[in-house]
C-alpha positions as CSV (number, residue, x, y, z in Angstrom):
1,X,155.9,182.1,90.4
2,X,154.5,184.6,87.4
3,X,157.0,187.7,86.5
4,X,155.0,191.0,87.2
5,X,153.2,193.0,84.7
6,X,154.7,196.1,83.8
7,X,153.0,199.5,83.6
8,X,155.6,201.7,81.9
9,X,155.2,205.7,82.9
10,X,156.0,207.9,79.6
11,X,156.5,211.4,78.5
12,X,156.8,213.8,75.4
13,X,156.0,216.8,74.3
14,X,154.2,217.2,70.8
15,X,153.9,220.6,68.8
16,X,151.5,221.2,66.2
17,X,149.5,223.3,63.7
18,X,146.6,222.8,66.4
19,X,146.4,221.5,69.7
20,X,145.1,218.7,68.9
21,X,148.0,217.9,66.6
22,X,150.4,218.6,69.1
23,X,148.5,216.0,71.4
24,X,148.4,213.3,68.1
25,X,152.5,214.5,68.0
26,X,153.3,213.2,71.5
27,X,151.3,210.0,71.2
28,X,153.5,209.2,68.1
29,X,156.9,209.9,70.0
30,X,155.6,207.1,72.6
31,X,154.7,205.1,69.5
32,X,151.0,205.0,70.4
33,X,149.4,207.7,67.9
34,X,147.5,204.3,66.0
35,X,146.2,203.0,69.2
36,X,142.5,204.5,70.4
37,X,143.1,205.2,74.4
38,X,140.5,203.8,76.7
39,X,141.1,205.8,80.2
40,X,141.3,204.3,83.3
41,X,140.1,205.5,86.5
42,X,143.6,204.8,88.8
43,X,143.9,201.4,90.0
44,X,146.7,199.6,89.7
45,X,145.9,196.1,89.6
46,X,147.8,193.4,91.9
47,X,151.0,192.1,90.4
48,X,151.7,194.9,88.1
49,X,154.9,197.2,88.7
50,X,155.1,200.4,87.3
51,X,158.4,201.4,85.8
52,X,159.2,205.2,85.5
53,X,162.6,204.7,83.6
54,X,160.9,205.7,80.4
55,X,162.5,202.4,78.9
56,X,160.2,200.1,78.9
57,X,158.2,200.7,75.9
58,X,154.2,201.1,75.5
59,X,152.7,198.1,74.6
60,X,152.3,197.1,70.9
61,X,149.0,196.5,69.4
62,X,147.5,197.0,65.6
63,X,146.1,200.1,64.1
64,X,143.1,201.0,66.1
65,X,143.2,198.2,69.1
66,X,142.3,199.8,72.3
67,X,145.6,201.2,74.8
68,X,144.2,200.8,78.3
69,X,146.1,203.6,80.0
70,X,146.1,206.2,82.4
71,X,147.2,209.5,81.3
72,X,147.5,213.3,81.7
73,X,147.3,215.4,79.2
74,X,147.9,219.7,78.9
75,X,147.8,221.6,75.8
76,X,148.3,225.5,75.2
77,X,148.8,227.8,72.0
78,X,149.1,230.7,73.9
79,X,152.3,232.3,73.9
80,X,153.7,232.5,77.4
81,X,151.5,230.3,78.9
82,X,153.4,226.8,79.9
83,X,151.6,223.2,79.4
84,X,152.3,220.4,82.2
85,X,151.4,216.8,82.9
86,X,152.0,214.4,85.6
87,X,151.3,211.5,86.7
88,X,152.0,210.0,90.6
89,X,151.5,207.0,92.5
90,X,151.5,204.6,95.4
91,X,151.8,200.5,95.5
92,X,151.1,198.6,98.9
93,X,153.7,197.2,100.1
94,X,151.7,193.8,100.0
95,X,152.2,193.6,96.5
96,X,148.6,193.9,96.0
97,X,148.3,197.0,93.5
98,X,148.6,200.5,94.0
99,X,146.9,203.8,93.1
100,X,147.8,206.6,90.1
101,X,146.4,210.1,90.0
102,X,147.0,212.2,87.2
103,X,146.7,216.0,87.0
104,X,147.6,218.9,83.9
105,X,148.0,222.6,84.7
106,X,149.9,225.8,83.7
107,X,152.7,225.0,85.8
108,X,155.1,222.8,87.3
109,X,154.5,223.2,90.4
110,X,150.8,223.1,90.8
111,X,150.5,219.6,89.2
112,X,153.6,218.0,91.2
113,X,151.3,220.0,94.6
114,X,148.2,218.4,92.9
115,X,149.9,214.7,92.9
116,X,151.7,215.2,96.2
117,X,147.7,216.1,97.6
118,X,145.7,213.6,95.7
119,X,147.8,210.5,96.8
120,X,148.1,211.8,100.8
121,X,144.3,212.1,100.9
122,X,143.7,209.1,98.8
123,X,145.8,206.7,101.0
124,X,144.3,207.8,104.0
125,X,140.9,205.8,102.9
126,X,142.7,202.6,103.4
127,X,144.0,200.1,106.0
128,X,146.9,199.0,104.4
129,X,150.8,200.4,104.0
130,X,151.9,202.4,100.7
131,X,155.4,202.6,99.2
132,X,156.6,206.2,99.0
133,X,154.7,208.4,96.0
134,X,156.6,208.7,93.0
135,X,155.6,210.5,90.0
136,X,156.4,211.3,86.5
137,X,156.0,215.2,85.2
138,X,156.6,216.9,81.9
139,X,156.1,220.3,80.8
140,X,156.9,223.0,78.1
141,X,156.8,226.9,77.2
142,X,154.7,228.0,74.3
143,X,156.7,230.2,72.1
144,X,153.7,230.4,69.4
145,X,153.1,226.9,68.1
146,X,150.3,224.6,70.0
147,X,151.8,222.5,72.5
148,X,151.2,219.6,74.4
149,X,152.8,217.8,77.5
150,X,151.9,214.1,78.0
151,X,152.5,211.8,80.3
152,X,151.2,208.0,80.2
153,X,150.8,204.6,81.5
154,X,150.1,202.2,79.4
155,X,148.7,199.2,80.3
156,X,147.9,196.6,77.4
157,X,146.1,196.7,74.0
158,X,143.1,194.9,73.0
159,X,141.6,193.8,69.6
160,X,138.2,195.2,68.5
């Protein structure tokens, strides 16, 4: 029988002289910054597992291959204002794939509320069990320099 897929779940936190830096920052702490993301909708596809440990690592591709991931993303250069990221989800207990959400807001607790609520009502569109949610979440305080807080998963790379 095939090992399962991995999906690994990351996090950082990137600063920069602009947002968008700070986002380009965190994508290089995961080791992805060369990689253009392709976003997924939130399907997790049947025989993958999705580790949360943070130690498996992102998949490895070339400069400029495609990273099929999931991913949430909150940036802020507004002292005082905090940036957070999450990312949640459900497998069936079939083995048979799962779902992710992903949410970003000004603070921790309305993006772990916003997982919690996306995956109850989600589930209940389907006839089949679900494992217990888990998530992933990540957050910082902007003291003056842009900020982001990212969360991933990662599926493959591709070749152009």
């Amino acid at each position: 029988m095939p090992h399962a897929q991995v999906i690994p779940v990351l996090s950082a936190i990137g600063g920069g002289a602009t947002t968008l830096a700070a986002f380009h920052r965190a994508l290089m702490d995961l080791g992805i910054g060369e990689n253009n993301l392709v976003r997924l909708s939130s399907v997790i596809p049947p025989g993958w597992q999705v580790d949360p440990s943070g130690q498996t690592p992102a998949p490895r591709g070339d400069w400029g291959d495609r990273l099929y991931c999931v991913f949430a993303e909150q940036r802020t250069c507004t002292p005082g204002e905090e940036a957070w990221a999450g990312i949640g989800w459900v497998q069936r207990v079939d083995g048979q794939g799962g779902l992710f959400v992903e949410h970003e807001g000004g603070s921790e607790a309305f993006v772990r509320d916003a997982i919690s609520k996306s995956l109850a009502d989600m589930v209940q569109r389907y006839d089949v069990q679900f494992s217990e949610p888990q998530s992933v979440v990540t957050g910082v305080h902007c003291t003056g320099e842009p900020i982001c807080a990212l969360v991933v998963a990662p599926y493959k790379t591709s070749p152009w």
